[in-house]
DRENPA-3360 file (N, C-alpha, C; in nm, 2 decimals, always signed):
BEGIN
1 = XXXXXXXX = +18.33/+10.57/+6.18/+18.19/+10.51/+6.19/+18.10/+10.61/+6.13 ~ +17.99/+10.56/+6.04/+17.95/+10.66/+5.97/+17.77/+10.69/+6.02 ~ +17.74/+10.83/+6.02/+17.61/+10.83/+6.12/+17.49/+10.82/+6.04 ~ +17.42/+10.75/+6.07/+17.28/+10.67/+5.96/+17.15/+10.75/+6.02 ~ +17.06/+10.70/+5.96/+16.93/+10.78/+6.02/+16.88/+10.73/+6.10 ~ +16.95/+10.61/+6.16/+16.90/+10.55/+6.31/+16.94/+10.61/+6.39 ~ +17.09/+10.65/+6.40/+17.14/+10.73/+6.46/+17.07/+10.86/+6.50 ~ +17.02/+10.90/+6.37/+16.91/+11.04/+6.44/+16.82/+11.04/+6.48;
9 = XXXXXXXX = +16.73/+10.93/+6.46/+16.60/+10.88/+6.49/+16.64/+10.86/+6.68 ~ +16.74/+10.77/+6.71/+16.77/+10.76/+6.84/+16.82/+10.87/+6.90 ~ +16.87/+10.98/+6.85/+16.90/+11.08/+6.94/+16.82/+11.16/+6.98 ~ +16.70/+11.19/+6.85/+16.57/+11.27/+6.80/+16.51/+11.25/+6.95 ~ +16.49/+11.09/+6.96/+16.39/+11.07/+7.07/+16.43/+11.12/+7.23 ~ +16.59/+11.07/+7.19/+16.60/+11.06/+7.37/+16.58/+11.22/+7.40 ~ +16.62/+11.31/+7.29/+16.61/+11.42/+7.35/+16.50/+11.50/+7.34 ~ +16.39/+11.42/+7.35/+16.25/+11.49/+7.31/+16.21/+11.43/+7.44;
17 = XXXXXXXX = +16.25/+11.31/+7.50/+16.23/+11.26/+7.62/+16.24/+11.36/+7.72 ~ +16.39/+11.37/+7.71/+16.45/+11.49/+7.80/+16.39/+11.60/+7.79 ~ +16.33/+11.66/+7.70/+16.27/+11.76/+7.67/+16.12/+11.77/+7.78 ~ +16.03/+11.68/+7.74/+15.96/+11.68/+7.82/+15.95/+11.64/+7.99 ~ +16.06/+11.58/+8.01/+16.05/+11.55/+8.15/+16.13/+11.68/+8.23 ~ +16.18/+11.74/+8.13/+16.24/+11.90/+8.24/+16.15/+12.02/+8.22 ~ +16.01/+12.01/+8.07/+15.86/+12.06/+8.11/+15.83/+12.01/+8.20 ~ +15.82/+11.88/+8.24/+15.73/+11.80/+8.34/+15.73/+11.88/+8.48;
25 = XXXXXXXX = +15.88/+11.89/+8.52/+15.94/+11.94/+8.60/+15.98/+12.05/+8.66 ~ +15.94/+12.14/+8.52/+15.91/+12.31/+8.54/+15.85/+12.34/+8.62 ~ +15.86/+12.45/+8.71/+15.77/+12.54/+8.81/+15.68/+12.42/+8.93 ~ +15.80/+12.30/+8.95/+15.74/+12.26/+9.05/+15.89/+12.23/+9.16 ~ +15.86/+12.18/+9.27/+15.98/+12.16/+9.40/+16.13/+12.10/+9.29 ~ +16.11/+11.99/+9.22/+16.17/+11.90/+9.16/+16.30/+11.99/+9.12 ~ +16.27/+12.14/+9.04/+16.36/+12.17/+9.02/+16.47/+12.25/+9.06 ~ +16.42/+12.27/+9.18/+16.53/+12.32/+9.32/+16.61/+12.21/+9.36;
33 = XXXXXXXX = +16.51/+12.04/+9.34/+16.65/+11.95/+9.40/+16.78/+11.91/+9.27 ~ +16.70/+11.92/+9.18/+16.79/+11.90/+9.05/+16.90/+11.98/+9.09 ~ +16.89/+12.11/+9.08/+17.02/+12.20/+9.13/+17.10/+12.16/+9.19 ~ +17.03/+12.13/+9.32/+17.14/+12.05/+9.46/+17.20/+11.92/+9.42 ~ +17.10/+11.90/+9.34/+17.21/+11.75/+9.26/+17.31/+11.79/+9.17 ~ +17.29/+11.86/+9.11/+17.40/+11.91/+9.01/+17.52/+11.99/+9.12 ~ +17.49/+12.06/+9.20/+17.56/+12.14/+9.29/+17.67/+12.00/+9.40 ~ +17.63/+11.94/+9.39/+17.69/+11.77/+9.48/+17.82/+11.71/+9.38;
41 = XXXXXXXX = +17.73/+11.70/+9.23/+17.77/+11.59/+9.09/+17.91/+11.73/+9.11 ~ +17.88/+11.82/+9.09/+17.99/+11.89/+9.04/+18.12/+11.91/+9.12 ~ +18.09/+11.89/+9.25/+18.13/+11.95/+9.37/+18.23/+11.81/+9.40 ~ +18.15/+11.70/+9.39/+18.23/+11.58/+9.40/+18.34/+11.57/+9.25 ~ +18.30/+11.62/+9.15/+18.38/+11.59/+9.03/+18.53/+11.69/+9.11 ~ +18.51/+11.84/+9.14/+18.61/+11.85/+9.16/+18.68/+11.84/+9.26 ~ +18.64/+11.78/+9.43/+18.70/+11.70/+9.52/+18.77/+11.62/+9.45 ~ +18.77/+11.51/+9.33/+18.86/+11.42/+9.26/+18.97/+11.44/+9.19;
49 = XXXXXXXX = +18.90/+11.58/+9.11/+19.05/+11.62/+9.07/+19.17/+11.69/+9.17 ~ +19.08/+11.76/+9.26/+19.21/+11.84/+9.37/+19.25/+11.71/+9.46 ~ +19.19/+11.58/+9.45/+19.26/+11.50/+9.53/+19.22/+11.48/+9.68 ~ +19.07/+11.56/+9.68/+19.02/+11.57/+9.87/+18.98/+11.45/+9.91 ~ +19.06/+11.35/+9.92/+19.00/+11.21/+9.98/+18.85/+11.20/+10.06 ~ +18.90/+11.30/+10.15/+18.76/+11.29/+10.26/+18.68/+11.39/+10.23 ~ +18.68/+11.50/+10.16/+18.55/+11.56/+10.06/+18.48/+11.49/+9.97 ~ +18.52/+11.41/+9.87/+18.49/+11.33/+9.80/+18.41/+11.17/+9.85;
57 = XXXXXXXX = +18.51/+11.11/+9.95/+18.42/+11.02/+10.04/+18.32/+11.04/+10.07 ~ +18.30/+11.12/+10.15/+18.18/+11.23/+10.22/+18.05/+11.25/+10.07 ~ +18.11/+11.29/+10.02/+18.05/+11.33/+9.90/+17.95/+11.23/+9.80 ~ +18.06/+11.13/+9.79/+17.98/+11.03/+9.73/+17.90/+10.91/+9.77 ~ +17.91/+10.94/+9.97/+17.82/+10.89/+10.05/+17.69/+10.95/+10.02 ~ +17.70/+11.09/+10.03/+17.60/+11.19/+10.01/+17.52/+11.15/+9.93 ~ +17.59/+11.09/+9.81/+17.53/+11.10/+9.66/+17.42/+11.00/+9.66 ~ +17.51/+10.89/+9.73/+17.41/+10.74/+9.78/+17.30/+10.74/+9.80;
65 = XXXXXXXX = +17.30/+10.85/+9.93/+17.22/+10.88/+10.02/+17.06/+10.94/+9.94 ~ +17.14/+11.01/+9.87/+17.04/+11.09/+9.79/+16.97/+11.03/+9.67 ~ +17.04/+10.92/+9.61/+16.96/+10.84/+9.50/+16.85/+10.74/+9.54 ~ +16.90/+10.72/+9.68/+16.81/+10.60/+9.74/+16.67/+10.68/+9.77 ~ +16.69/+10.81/+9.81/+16.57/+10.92/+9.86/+16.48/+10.95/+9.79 ~ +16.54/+10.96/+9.65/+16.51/+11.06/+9.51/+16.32/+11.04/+9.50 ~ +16.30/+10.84/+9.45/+16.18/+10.84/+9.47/+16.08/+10.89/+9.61 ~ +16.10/+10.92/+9.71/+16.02/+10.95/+9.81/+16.00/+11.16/+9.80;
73 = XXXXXXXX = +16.16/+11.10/+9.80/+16.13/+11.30/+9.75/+16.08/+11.34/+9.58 ~ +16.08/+11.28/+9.51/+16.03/+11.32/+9.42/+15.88/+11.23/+9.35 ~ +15.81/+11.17/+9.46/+15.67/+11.16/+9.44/+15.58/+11.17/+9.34 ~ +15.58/+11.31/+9.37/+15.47/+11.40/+9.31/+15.49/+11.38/+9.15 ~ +15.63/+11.42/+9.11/+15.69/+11.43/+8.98/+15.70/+11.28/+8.91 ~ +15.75/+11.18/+8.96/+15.73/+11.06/+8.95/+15.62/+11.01/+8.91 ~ +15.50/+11.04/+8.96/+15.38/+10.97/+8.96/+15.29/+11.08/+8.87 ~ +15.28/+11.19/+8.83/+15.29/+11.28/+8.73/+15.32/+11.23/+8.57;
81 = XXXXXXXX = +15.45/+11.22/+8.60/+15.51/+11.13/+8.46/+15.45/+11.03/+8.43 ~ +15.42/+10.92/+8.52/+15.40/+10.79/+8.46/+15.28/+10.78/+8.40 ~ +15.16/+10.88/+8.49/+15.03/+10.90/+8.44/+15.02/+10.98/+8.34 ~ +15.12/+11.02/+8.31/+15.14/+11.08/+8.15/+15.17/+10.96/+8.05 ~ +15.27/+10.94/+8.14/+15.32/+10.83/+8.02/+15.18/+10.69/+7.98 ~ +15.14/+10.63/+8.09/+15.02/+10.57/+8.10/+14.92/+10.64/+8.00 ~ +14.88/+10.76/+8.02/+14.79/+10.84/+7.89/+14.83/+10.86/+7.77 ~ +14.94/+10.85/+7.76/+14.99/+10.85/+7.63/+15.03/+11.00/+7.60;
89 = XXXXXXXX = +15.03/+11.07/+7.73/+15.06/+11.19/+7.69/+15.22/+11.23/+7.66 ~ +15.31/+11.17/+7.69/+15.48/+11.17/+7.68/+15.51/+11.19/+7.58 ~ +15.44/+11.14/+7.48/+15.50/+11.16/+7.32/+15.35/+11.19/+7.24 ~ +15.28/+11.31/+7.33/+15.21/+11.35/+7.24/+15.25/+11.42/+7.15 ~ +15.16/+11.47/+7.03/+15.20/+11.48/+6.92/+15.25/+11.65/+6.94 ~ +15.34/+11.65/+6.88/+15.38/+11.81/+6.84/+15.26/+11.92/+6.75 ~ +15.22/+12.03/+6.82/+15.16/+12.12/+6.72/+15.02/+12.09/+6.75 ~ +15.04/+11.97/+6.81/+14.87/+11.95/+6.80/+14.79/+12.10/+6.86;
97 = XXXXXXXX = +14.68/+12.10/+6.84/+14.59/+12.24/+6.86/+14.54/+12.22/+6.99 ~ +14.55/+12.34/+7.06/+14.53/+12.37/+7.20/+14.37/+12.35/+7.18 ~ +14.26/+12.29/+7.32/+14.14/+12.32/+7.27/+14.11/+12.42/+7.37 ~ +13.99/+12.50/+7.30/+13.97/+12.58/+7.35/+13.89/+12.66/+7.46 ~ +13.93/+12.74/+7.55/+13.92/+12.64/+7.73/+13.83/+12.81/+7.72 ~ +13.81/+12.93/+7.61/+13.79/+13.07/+7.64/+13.60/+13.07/+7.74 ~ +13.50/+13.00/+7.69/+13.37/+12.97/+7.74/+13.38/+12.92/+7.90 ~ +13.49/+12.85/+7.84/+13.45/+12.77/+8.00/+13.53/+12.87/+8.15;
105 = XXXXXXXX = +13.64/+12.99/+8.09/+13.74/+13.02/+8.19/+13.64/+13.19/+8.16 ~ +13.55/+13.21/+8.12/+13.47/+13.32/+8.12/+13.38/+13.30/+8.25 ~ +13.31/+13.19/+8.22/+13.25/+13.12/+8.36/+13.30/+13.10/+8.48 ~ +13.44/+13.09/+8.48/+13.48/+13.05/+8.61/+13.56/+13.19/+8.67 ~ +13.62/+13.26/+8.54/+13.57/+13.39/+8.61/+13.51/+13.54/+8.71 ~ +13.38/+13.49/+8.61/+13.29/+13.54/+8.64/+13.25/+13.51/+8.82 ~ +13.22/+13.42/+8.81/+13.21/+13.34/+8.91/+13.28/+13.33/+9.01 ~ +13.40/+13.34/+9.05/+13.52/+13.35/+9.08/+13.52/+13.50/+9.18;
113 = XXXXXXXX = +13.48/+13.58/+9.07/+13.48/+13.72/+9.11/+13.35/+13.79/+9.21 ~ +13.22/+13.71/+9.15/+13.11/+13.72/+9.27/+13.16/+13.64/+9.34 ~ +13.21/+13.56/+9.43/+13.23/+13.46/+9.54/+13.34/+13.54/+9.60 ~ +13.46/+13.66/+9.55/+13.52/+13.70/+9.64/+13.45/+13.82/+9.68 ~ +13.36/+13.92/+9.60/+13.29/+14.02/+9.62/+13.21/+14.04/+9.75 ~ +13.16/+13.88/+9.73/+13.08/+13.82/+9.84/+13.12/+13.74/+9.98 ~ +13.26/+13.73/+9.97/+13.34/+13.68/+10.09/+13.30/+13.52/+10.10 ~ +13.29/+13.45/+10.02/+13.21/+13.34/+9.99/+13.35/+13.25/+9.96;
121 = XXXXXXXX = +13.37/+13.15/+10.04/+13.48/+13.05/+10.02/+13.45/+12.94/+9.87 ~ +13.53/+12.95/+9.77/+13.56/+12.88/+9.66/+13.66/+12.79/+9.64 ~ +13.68/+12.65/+9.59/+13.77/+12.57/+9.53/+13.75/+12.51/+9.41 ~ +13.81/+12.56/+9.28/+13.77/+12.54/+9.14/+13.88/+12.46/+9.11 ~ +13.88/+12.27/+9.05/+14.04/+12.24/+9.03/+13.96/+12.23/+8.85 ~ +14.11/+12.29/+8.78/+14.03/+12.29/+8.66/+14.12/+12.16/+8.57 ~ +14.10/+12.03/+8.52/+14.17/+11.97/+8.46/+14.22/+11.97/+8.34 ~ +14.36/+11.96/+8.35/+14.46/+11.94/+8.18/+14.49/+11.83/+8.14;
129 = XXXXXXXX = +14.63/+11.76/+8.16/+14.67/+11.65/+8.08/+14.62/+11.54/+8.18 ~ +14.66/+11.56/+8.32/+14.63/+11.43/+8.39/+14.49/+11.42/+8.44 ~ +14.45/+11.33/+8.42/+14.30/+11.26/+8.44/+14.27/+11.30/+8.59 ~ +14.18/+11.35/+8.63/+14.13/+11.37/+8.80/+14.01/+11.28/+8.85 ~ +14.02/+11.16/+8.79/+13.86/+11.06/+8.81/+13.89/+10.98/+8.98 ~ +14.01/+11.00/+8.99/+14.02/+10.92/+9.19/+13.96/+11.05/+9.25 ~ +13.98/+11.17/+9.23/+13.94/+11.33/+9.31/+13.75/+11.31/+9.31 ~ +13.72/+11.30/+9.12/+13.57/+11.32/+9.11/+13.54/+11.23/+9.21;
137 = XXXXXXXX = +13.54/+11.13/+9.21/+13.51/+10.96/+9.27/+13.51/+11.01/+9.46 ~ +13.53/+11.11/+9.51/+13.54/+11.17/+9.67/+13.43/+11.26/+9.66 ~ +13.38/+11.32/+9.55/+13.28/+11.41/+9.58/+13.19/+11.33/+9.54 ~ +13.10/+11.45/+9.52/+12.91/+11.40/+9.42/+12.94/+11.44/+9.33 ~ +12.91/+11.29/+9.18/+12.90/+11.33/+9.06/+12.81/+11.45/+9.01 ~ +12.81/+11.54/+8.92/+12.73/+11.56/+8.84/+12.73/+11.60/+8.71 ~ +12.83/+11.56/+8.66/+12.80/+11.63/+8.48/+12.74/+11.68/+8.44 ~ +12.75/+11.83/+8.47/+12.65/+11.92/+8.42/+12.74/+12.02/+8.38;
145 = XXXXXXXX = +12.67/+12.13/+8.29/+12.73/+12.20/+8.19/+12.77/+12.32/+8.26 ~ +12.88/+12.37/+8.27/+12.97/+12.45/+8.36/+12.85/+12.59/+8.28 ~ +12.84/+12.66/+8.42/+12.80/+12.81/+8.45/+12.83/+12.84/+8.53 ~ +12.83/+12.95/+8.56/+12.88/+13.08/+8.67/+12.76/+13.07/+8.75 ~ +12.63/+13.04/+8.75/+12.55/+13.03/+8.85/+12.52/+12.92/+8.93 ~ +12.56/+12.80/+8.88/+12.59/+12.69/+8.93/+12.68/+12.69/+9.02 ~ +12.80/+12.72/+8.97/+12.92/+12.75/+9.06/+12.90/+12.84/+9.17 ~ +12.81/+12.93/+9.15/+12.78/+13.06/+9.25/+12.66/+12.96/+9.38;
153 = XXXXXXXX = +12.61/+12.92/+9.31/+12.50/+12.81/+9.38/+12.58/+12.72/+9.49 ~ +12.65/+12.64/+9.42/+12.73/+12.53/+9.49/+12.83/+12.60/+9.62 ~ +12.90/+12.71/+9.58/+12.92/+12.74/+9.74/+12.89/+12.84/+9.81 ~ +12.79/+12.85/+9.80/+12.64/+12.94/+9.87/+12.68/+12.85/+9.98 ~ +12.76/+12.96/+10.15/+12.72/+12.88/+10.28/+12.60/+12.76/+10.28 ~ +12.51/+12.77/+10.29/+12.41/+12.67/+10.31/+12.38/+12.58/+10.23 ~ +12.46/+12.57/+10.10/+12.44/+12.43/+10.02/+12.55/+12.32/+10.06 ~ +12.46/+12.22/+10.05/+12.51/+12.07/+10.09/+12.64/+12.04/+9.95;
161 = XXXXXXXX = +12.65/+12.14/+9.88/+12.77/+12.08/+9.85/+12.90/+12.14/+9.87 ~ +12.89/+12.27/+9.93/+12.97/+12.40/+9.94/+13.09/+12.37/+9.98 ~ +13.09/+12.26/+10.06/+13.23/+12.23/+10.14/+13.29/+12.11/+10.09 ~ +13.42/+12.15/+10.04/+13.47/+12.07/+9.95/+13.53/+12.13/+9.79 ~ +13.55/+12.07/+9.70/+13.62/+12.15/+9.54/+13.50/+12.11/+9.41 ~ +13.53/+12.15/+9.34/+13.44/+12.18/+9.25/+13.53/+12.09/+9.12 ~ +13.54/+12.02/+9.09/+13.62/+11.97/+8.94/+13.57/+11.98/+8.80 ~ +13.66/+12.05/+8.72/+13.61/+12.07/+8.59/+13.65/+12.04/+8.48;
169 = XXXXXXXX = +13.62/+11.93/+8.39/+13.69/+11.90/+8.29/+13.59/+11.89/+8.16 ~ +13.71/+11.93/+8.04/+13.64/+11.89/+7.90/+13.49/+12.02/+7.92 ~ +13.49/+12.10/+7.98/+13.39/+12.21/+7.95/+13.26/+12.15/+8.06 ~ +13.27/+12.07/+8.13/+13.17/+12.04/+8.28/+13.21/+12.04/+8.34 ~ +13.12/+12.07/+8.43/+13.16/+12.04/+8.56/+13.11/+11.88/+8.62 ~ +13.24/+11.79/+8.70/+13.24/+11.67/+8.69/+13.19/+11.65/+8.79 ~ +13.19/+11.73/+8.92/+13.18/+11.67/+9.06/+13.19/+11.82/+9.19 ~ +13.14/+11.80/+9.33/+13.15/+11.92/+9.38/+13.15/+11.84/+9.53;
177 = XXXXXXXX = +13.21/+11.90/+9.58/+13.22/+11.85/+9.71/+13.34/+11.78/+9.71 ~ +13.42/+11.77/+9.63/+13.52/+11.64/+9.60/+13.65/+11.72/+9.73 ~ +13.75/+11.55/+9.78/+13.84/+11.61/+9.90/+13.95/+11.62/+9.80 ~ +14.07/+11.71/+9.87/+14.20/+11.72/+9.77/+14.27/+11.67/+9.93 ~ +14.41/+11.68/+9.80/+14.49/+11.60/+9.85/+14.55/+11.75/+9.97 ~ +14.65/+11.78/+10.07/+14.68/+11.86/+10.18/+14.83/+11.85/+10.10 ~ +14.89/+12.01/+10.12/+15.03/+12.05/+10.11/+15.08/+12.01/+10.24 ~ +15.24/+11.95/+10.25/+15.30/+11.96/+10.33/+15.40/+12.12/+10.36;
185 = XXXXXXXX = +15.40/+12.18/+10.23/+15.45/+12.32/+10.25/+15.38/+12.40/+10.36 ~ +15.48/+12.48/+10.43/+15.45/+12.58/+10.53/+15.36/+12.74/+10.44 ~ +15.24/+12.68/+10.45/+15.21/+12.85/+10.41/+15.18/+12.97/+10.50 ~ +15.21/+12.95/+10.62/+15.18/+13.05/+10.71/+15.01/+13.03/+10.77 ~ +14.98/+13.07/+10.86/+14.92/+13.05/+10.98/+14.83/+13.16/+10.88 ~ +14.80/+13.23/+10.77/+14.71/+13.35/+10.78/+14.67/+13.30/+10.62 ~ +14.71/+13.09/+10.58/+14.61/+13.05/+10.49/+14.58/+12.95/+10.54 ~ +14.45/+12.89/+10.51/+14.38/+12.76/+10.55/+14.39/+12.65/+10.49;
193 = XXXXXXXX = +14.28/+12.57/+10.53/+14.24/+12.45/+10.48/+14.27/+12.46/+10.31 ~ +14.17/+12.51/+10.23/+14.14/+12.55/+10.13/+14.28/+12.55/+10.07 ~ +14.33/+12.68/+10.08/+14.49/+12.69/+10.03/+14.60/+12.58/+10.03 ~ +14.61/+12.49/+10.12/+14.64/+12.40/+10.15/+14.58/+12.29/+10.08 ~ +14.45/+12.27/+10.02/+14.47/+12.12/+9.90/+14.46/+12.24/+9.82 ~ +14.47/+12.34/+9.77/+14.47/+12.40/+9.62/+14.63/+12.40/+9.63 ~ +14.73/+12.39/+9.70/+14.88/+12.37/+9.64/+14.89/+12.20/+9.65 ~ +14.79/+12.18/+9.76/+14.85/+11.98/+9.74/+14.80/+11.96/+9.59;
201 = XXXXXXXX = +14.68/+12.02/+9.56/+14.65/+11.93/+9.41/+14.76/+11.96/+9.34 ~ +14.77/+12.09/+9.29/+14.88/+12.17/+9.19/+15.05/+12.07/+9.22 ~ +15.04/+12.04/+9.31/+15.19/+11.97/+9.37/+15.13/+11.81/+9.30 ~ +15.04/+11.75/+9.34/+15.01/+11.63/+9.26/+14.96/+11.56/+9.16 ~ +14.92/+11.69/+9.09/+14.88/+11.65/+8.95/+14.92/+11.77/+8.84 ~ +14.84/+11.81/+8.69/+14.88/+11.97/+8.67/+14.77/+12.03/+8.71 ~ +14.67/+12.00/+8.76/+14.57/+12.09/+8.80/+14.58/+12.23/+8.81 ~ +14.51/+12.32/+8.73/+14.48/+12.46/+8.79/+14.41/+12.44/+8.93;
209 = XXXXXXXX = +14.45/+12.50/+8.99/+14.31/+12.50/+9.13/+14.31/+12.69/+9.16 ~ +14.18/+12.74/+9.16/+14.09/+12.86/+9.19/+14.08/+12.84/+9.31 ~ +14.15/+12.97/+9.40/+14.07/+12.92/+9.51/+14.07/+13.10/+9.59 ~ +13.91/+13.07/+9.65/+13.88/+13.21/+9.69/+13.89/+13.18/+9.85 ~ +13.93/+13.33/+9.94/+13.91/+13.32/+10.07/+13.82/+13.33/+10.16 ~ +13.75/+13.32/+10.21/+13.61/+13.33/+10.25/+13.62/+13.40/+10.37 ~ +13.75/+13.45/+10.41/+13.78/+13.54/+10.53/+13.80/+13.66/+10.46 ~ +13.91/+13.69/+10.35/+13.91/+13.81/+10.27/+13.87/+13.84/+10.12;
217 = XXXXXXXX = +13.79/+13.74/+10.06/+13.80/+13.77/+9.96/+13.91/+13.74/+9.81 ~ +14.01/+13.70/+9.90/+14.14/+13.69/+9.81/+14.10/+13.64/+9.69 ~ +14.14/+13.59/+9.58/+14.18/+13.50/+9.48/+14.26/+13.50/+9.44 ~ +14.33/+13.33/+9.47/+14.43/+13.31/+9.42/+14.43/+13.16/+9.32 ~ +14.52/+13.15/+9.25/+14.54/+13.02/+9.16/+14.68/+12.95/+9.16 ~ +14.65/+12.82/+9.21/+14.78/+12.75/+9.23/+14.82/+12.65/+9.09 ~ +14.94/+12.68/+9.05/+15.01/+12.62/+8.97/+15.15/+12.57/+8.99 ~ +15.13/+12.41/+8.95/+15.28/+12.38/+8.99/+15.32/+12.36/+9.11;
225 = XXXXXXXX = +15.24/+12.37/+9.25/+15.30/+12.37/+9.37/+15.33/+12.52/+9.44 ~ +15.28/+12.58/+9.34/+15.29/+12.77/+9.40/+15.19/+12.83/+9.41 ~ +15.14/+12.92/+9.48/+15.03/+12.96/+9.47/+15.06/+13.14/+9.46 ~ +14.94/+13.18/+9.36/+14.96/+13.36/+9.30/+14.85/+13.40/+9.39 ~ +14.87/+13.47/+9.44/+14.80/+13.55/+9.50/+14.71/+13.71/+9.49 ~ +14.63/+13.72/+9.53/+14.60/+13.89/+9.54/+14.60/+13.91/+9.35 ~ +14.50/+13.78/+9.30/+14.42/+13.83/+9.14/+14.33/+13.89/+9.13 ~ +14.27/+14.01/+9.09/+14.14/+14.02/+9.01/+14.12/+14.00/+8.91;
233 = XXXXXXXX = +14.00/+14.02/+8.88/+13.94/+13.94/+8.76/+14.05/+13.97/+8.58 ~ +14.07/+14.03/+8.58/+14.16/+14.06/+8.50/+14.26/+14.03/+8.48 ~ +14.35/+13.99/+8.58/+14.46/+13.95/+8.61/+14.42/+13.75/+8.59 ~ +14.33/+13.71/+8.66/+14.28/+13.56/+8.69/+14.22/+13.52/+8.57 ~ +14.18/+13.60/+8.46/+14.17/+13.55/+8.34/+14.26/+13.55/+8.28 ~ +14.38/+13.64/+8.26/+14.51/+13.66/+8.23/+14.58/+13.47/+8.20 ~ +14.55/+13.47/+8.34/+14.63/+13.35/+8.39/+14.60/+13.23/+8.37 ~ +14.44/+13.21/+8.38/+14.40/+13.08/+8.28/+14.43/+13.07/+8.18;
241 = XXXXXXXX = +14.37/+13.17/+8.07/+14.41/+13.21/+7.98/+14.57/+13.12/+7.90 ~ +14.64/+13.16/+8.02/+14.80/+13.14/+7.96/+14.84/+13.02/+7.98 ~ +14.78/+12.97/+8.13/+14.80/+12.85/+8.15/+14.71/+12.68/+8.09 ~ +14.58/+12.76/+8.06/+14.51/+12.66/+8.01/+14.47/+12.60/+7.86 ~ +14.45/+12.73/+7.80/+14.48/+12.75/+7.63/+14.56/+12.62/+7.58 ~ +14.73/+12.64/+7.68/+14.81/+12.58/+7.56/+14.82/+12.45/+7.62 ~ +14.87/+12.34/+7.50/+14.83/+12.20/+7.52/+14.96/+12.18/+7.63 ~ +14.97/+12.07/+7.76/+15.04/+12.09/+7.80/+15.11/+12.14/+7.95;
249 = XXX = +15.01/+12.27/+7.90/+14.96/+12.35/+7.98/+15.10/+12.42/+8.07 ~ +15.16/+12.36/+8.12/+15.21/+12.39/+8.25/+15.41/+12.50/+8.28 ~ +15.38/+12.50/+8.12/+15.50/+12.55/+8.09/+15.54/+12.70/+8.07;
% end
């Protein structure tokens, strides 16, 4: 059988597919269960060959069990993709040019760094590929042009918008006061509220989320469902920087 350029065209893709849905899947929960699925697939392959009736049985109840699960446990990643796929982001274009995020992640720096100086509680969710308009849509609009004094303004204790996240996209700021979504991860009794939707966002969309502690000053930035801890300013530009620059982002 002789191989034609359909043939390449259809391999081209599937594995550009595959390509992207194991970026998708990078540096979030998804790829701890992949393991244990591969650690099962393998485990049962060789129960068949040594002949373990009842390892194997066992096994490929397991497997059942676990495909029926997959959508509930894998949610986040699921619904991630599709709204990619829906944006047309899945087969965006290769090479295309990062835009560039340096004005806007100076600001949020800046800013960032007086609010922990000042022990002043912050939530900054900064948007990439997936759209955040159900998030804006919880707070107060405002489309206004991202500054560091704005931002320093908004969670000033005593402003009516302080409690709540800040959303930023395309070089504005969209909205403030807006609710996130709550981690079901255990972070320990010595993080809050705050820390807790800055990993639910990062877990349900790609969102950067900034988020300062208003008990110590911390800053930290959650990516992917993890959250980095103990940044200064140096280090927190570092990190936008790497993460927001490239198209994509999350890789």
């Amino acid at each position: 059988m002789s191989f034609t350029l359909r043939d390449a065209v259809d391999i081209f893709i599937v594995a550009y597919v595959i390509y992207r849905v194991i970026n998708l899947m990078q540096g979030t929960r998804a790829i701890t269960l992949v393991k244990g699925l591969a650690v099962i697939f393998a485990s049962s392959v060789a129960a068949r060959t040594l002949n373990l009736h009842t390892i194997s049985w066992l096994l490929e109840r397991t497997t059942t069990i676990v495909l029926v699960a997959l959508p509930v446990v894998f949610y986040p990643e699921l619904r991630r993709g599709l709204e990619q796929i829906g944006r047309g982001r899945l087969f965006i274009r290769l090479g295309k040019e990062a835009e560039d995020h340096t004005p806007a992640i100076e600001e949020i720096v800046e800013a960032a760094t007086h609010l922990s100086a000042a022990k002043i509680g912050g939530l900054l969710v900064l948007e990439r590929q997936i759209g955040l308009e159900e998030y804006v849509e919880t707070g107060i609009a405002l489309d206004a042009l991202l500054s560091k004094e704005l931002l320093i303004n908004i969670f000033e204790p005593n402003s009516p918008l302080h409690d709540g996240a800040v959303i930023i996209a395309e070089g504005r700021l969209r909205s403030a006061a807006s609710v996130l979504p709550l981690t079901d991860t255990d972070l320990g009794s010595h993080l809050g509220t705050r820390h807790r939707a800055a990993v639910g966002m990062s877990e349900q969309t790609d969102a950067l989320v900034v988020v300062i502690s208003e008990e110590t000053g911390t800053i930290s930035l959650a990516v992917g469902g993890r959250l980095r801890r103990y940044l200064n300013k140096a280090r927190l530009q570092e990190q936008l920087s790497f993460y927001w620059q490239r198209e994509g982002g999350k890789r």
